[in-house]
NUTORZA-893152 format. One record per residue (C-alpha): residue number from 1; residue in one letter; x negated, y, z. Coordinates in Angstrom, 3 decimals, decimal comma. Layout:
// NUTORZA-893152
<r NUM "A" <X Y Z>>;
...
This chain:
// NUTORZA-893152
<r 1 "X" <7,679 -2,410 -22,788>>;
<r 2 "X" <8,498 -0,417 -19,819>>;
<r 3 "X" <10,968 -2,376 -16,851>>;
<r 4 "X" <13,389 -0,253 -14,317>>;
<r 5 "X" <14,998 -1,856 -11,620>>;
<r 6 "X" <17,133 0,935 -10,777>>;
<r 7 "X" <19,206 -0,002 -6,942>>;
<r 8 "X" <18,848 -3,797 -6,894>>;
<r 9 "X" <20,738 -5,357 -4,311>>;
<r 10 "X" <21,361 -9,152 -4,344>>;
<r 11 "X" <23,300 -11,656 -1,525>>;
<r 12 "X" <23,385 -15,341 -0,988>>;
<r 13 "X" <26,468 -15,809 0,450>>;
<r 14 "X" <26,673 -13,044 3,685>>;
<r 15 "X" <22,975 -12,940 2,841>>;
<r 16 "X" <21,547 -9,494 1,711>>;
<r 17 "X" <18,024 -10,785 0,542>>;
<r 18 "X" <17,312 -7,881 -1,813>>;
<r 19 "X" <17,485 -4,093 -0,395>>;
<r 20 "X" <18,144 -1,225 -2,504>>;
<r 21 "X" <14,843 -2,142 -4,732>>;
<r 22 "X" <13,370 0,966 -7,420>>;
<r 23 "X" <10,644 -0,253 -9,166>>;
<r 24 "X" <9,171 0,994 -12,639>>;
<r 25 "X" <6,900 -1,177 -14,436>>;
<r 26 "X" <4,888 0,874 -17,211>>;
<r 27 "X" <4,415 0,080 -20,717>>;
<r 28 "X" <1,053 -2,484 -20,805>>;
<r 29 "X" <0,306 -2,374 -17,040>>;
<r 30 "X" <-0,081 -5,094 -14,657>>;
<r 31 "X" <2,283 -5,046 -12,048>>;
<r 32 "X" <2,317 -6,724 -8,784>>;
<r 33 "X" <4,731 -7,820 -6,184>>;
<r 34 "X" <3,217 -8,896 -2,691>>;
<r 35 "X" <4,579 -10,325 0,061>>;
<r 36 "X" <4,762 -12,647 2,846>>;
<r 37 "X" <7,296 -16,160 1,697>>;
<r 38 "X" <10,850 -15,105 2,185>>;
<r 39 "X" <10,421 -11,453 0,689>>;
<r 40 "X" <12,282 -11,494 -2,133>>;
<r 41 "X" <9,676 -11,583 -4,723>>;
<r 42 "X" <11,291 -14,612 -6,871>>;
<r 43 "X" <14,436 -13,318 -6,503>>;
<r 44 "X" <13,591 -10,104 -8,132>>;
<r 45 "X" <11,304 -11,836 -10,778>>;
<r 46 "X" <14,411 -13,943 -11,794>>;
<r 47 "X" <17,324 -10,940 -11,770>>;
<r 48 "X" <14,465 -9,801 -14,525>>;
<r 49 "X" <14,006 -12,624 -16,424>>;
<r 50 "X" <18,188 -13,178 -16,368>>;
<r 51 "X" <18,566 -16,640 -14,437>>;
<r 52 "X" <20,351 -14,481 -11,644>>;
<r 53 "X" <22,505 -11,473 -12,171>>;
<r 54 "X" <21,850 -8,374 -8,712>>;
<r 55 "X" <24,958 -8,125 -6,614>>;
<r 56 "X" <24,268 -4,414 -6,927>>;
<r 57 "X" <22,321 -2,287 -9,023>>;
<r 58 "X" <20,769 -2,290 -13,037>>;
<r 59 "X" <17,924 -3,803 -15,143>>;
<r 60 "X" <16,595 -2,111 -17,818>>;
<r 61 "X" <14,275 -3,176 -20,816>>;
<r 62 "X" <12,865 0,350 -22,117>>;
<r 63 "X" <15,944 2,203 -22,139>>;
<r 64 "X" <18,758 -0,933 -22,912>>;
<r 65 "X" <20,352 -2,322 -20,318>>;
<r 66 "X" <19,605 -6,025 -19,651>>;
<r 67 "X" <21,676 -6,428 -16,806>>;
<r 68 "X" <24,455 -8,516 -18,108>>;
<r 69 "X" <22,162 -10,095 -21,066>>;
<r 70 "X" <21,514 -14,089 -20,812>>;
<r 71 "X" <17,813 -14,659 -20,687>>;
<r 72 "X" <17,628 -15,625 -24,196>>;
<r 73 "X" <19,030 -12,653 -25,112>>;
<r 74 "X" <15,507 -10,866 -22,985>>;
<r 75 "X" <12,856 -11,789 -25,333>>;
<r 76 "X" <10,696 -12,144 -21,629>>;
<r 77 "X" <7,879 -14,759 -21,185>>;
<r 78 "X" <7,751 -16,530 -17,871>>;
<r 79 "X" <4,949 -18,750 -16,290>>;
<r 80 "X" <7,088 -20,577 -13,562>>;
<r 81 "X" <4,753 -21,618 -10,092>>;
<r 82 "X" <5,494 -25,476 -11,098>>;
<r 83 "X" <4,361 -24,564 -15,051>>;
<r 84 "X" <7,939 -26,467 -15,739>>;
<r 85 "X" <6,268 -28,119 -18,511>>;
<r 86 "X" <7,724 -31,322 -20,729>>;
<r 87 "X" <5,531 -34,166 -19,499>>;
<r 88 "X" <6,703 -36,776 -22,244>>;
<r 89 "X" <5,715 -33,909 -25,322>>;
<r 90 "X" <2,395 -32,871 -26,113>>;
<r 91 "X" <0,926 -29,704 -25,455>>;
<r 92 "X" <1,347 -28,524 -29,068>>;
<r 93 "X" <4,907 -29,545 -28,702>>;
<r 94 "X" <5,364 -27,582 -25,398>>;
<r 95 "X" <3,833 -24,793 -26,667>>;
<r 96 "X" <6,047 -25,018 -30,064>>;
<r 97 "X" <9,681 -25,627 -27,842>>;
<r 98 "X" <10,189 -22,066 -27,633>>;
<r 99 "X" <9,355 -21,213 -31,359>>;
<r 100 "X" <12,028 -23,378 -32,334>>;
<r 101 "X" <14,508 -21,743 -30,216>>;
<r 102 "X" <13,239 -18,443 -32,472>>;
<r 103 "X" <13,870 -20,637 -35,411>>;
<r 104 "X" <11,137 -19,915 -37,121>>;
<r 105 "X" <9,358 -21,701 -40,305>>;
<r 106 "X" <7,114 -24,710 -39,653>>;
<r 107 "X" <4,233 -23,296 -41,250>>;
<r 108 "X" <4,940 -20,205 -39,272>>;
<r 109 "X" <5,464 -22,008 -36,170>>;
<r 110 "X" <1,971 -24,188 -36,522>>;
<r 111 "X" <0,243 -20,908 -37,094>>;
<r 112 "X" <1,118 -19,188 -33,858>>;
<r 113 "X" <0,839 -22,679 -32,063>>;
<r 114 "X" <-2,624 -22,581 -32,811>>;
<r 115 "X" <-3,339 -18,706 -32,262>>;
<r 116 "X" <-2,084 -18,907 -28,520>>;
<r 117 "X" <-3,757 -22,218 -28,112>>;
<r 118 "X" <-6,714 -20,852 -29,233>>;
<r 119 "X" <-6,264 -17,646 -27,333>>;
<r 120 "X" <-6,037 -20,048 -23,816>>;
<r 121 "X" <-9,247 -22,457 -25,368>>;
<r 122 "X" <-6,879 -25,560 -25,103>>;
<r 123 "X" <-6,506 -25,844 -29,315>>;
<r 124 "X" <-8,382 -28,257 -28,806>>;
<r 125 "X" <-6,107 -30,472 -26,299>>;
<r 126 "X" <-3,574 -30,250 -28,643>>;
<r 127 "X" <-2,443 -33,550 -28,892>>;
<r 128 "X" <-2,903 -34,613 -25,394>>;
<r 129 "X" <0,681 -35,501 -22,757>>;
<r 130 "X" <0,635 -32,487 -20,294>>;
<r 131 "X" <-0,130 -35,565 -17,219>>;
<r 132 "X" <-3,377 -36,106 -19,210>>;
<r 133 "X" <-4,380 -32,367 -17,995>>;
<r 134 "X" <-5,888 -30,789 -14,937>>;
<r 135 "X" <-3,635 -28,074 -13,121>>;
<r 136 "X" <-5,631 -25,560 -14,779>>;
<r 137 "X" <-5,264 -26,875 -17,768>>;
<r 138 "X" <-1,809 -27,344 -17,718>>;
<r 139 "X" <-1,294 -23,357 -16,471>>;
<r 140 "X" <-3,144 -22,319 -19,494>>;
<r 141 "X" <-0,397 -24,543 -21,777>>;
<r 142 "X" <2,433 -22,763 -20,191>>;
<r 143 "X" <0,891 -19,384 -20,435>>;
<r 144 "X" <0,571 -20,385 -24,114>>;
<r 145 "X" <3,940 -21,462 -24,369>>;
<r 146 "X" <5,246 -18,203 -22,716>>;
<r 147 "X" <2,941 -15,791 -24,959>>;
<r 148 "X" <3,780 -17,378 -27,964>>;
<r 149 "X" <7,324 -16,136 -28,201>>;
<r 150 "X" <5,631 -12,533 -28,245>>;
<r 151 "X" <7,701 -11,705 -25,129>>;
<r 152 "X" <7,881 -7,977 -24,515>>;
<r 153 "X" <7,329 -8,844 -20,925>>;
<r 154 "X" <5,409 -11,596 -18,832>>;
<r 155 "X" <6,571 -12,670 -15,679>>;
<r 156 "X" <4,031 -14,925 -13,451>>;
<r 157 "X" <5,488 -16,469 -10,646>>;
<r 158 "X" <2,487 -17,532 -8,223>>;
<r 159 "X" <0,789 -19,491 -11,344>>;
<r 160 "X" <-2,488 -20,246 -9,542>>;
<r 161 "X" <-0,598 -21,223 -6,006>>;
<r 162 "X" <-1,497 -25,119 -7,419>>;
<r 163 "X" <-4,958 -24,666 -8,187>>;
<r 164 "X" <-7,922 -24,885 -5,608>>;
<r 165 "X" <-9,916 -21,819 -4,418>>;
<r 166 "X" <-12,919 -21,546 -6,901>>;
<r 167 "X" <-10,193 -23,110 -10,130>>;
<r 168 "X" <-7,832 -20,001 -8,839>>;
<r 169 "X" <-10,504 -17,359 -8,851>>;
<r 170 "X" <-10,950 -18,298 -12,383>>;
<r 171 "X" <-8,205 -18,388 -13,331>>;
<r 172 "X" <-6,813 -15,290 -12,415>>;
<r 173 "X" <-9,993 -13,549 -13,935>>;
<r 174 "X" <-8,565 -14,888 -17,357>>;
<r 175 "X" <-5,736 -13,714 -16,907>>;
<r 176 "X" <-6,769 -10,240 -16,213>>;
<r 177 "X" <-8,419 -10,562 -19,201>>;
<r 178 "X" <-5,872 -12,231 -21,589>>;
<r 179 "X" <-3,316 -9,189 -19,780>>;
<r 180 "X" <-5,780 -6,548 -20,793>>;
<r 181 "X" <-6,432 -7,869 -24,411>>;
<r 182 "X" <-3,011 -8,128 -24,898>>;
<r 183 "X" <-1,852 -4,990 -23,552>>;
<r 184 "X" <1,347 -6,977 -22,562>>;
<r 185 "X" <3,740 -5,949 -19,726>>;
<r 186 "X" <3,136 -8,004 -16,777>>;
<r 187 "X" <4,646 -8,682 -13,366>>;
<r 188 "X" <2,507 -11,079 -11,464>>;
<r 189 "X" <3,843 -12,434 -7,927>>;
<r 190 "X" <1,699 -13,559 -5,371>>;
<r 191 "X" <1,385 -13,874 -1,777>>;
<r 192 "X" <-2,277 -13,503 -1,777>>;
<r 193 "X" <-3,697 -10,034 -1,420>>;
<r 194 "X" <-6,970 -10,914 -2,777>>;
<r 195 "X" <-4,897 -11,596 -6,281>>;
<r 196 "X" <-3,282 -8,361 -5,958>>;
<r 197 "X" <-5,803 -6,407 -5,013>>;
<r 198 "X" <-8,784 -7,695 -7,736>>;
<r 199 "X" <-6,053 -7,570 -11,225>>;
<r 200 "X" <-3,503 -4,885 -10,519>>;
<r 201 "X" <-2,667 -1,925 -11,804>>;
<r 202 "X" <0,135 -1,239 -9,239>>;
<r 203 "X" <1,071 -3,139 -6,435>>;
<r 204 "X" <4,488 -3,175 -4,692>>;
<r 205 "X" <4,472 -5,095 -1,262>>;
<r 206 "X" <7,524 -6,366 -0,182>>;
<r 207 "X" <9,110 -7,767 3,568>>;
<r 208 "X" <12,274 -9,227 4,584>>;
<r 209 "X" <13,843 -8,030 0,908>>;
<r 210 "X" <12,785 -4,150 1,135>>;
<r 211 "X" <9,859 -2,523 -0,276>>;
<r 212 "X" <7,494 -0,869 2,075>>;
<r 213 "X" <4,916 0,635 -0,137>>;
<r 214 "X" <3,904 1,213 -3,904>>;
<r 215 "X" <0,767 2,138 -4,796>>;
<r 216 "X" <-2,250 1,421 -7,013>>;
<r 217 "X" <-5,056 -1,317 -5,055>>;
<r 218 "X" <-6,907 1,317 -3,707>>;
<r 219 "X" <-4,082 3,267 -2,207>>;
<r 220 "X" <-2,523 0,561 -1,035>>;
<r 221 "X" <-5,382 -0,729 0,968>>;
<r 222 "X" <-7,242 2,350 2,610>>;
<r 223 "X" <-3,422 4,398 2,964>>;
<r 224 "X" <-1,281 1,455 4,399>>;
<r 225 "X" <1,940 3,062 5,673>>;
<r 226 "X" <2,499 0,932 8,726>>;
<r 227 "X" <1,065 -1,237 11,074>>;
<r 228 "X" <2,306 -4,068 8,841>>;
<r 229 "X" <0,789 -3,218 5,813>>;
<r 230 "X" <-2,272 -2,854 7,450>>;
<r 231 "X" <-2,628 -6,009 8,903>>;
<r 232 "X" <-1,172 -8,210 5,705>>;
<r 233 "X" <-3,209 -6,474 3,234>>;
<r 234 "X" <-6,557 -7,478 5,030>>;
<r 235 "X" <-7,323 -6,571 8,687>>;
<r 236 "X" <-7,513 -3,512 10,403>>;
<r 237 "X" <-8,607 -2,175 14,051>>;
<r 238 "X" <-5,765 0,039 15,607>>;
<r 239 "X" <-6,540 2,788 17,891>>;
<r 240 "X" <-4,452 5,357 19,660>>;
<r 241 "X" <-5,278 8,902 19,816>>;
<r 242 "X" <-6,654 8,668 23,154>>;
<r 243 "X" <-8,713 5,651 22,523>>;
<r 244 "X" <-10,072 7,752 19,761>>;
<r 245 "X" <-11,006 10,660 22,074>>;
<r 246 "X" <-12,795 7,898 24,239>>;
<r 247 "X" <-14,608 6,737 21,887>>;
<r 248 "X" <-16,165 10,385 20,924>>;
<r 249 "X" <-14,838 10,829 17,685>>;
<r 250 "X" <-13,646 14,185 16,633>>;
<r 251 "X" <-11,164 13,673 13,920>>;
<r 252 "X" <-7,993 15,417 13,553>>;
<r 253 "X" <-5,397 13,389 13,927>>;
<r 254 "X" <-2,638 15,004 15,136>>;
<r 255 "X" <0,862 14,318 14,403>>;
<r 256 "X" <-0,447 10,532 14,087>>;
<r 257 "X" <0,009 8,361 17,297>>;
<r 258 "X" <-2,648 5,554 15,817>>;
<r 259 "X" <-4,832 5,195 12,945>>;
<r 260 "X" <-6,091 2,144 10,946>>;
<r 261 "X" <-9,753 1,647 10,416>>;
<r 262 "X" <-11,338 -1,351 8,556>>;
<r 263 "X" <-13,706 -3,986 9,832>>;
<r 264 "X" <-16,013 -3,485 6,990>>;
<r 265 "X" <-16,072 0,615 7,898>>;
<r 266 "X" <-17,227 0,395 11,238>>;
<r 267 "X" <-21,162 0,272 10,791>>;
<r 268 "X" <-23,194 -1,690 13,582>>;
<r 269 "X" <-26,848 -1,622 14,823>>;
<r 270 "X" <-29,175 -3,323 17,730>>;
<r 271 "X" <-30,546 -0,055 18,430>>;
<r 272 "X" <-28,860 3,241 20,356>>;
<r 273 "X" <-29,907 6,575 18,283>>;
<r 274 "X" <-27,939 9,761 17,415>>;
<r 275 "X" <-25,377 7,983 14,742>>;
<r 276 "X" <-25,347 4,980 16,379>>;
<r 277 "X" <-24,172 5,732 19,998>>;
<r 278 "X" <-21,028 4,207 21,032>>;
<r 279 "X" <-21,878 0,951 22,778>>;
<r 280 "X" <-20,497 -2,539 22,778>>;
<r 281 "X" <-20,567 -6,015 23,466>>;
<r 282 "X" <-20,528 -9,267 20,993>>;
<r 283 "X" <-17,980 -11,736 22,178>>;
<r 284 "X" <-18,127 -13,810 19,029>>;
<r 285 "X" <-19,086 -14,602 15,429>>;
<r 286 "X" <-17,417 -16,047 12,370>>;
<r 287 "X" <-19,570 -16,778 9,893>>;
<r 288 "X" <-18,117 -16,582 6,344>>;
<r 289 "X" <-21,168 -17,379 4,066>>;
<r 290 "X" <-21,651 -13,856 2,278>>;
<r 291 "X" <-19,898 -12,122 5,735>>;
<r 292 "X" <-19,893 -12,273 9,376>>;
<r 293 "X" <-17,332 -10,983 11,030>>;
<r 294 "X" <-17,746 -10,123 14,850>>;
<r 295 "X" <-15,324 -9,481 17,805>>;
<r 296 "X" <-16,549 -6,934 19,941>>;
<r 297 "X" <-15,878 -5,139 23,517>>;
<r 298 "X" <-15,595 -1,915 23,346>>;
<r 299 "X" <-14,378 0,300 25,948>>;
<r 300 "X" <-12,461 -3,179 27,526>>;
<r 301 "X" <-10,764 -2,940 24,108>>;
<r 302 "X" <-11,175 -5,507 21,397>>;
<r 303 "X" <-12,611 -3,999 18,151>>;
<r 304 "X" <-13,843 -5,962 14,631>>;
<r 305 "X" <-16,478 -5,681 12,507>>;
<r 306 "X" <-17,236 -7,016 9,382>>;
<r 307 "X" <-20,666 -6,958 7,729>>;
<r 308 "X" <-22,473 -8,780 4,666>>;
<r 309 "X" <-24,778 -11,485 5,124>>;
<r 310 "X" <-28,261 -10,116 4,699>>;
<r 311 "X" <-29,937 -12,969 6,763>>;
<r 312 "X" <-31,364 -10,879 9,809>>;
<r 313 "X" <-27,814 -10,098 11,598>>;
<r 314 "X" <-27,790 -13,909 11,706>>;
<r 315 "X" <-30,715 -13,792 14,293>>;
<r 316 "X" <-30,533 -10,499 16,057>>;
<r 317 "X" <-25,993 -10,287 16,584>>;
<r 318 "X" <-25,095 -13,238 18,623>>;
<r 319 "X" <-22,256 -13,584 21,320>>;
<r 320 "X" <-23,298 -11,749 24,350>>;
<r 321 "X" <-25,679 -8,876 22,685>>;
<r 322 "X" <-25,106 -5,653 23,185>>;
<r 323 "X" <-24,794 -3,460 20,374>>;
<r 324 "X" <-23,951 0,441 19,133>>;
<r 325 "X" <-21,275 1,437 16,641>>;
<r 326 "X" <-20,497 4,002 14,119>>;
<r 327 "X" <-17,118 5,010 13,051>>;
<r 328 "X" <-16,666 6,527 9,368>>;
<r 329 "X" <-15,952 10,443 9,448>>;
<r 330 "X" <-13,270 9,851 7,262>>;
């Protein structure tokens, strides 16, 4: 089910936290909102899910209007950051809360119970108290619990925040996964930009309640708008059209007073030859396991590079080295 957020404006008080906001949300996709703490994200994924109403501005649900409707009233599934899970019920009985809002039959009820259980691999915890289970356990019981009442959409509010590094990685593959078999209409909210970027289908990054830039992952990453974007979604060198002419390469840029270029695009070598000819100096190394990144002197101006791991840069790049660059025609 598609979602429009058609000039969403929202206060606290004197507060304007939410800024003239457009976003469309297609039917099945996997929308994200990025952004630094502070942005606004929540705030927009509860004006969707009902629990606040916009100062300013309309909500709509395929082509109804939500904006006045109480969240009951949504049919939307959300997976709050906290799970917000009953600790003295069971996980079947978590999971079966909401179907007995829907007032369904029992029989009905148990069957659909299991099928989302099932769908999460936790049918088999069934009977367990939600303290008995790990935070990734208890994620996958509210996910359940939220797919269960066949929302039309799914709101995720930073579900993996809770979960350690490998656990989250995990995770959020499954949920890719579950979003893809499902075909269900999903905004995800994160703060992480390796979550957006590795299970979107459109990103929207947010700062200080405005939206700088929509795009898909890709677009998002190698056309960032500002200097902002380019920094918060990964980390980019920034050169001025001068220091671009210094450094020999020939690229029209005109009309732009810097450009962005990735760590990872700026190729390096031990040895001078004819691609490899703009020299500079290793001032240090941060090694990463499967990368190495490397601060470098170039020109008395800072520049990083990022490169895989292959074993041999461990012994030949150290602090103090001199070494030549190439910069990516494109």
């Amino acid at each position: 089910m598609k979602v429009i957020l058609k000039d969403i404006e929202h206060k606290f008080g004197d507060n304007l936290v939410l800024k003239n906001i457009n976003l469309e949300i297609r039917d099945g996709e996997l929308y994200t909102l990025l952004g630094p703490s502070g942005c606004g994200k929540t705030t927009i994924l509860k004006i969707i899910a009902g629990f606040l109403k916009p100062t300013n501005g309309r909500i709509f649900l395929g082509e109804q209007d939500i904006t006045d409707l109480p969240p009951e009233k949504r049919n939307i599934g959300t997976v709050f950051q906290n799970y917000a899970l009953f600790p003295h019920m069971s996980v079947e009985e978590n999971v079966l809360y909401g179907l007995k809002l829907k007032k369904l039959s029992r029989k009905l009820m148990d069957e659909k119970a299991k099928e989302y259980l099932d769908l999460v691999s936790m049918y088999e915890y069934r009977k367990r108290k939600i303290p008995e289970l790990s935070g990734g356990q208890q994620q996958r019981v509210a996910l359940a619990r939220s797919l269960a009442i066949e929302p039309k959409v799914l709101l995720l509010d930073e579900p993996m925040s809770n979960l350690d590094a490998a656990l989250r990685d995990k995770t959020r593959e499954e949920i890719h996964i579950l979003q893809q078999k499902l075909k269900i209409t999903t905004l995800f909210i994160t703060h992480d930009q390796k979550e957006a970027l590795s299970i979107s289908d459109t990103v929207a990054v947010l700062r200080n309640g405005e939206c700088l830039q929509i795009g898909t992952p890709r677009e998002i990453y190698m056309r960032p708008t500002n200097q902002f974007l380019a920094n918060f979604i990964g980390e980019s060198n920034v050169f001025t059209q001068s220091e671009i002419n210094t450094f020999g390469i020939n690229q029209n840029i005109s009309g732009r007073e810097e450009i962005f270029i990735r760590p990872e695009m700026i190729k390096m070598n031990v040895k001078k030859s004819d691609i490899f000819s703009i020299q500079g100096e290793i001032r240090n190394t941060i090694f990463n396991g499967s990368t190495i990144e490397y601060d470098l002197i170039v020109f008395n101006k800072l520049v990083k590079v990022l490169e895989l791991n292959t074993g041999e840069n461990l012994e030949k790049k150290q602090p103090n080295c001199i070494v030549y660059l190439s910069f990516p025609k494109n």
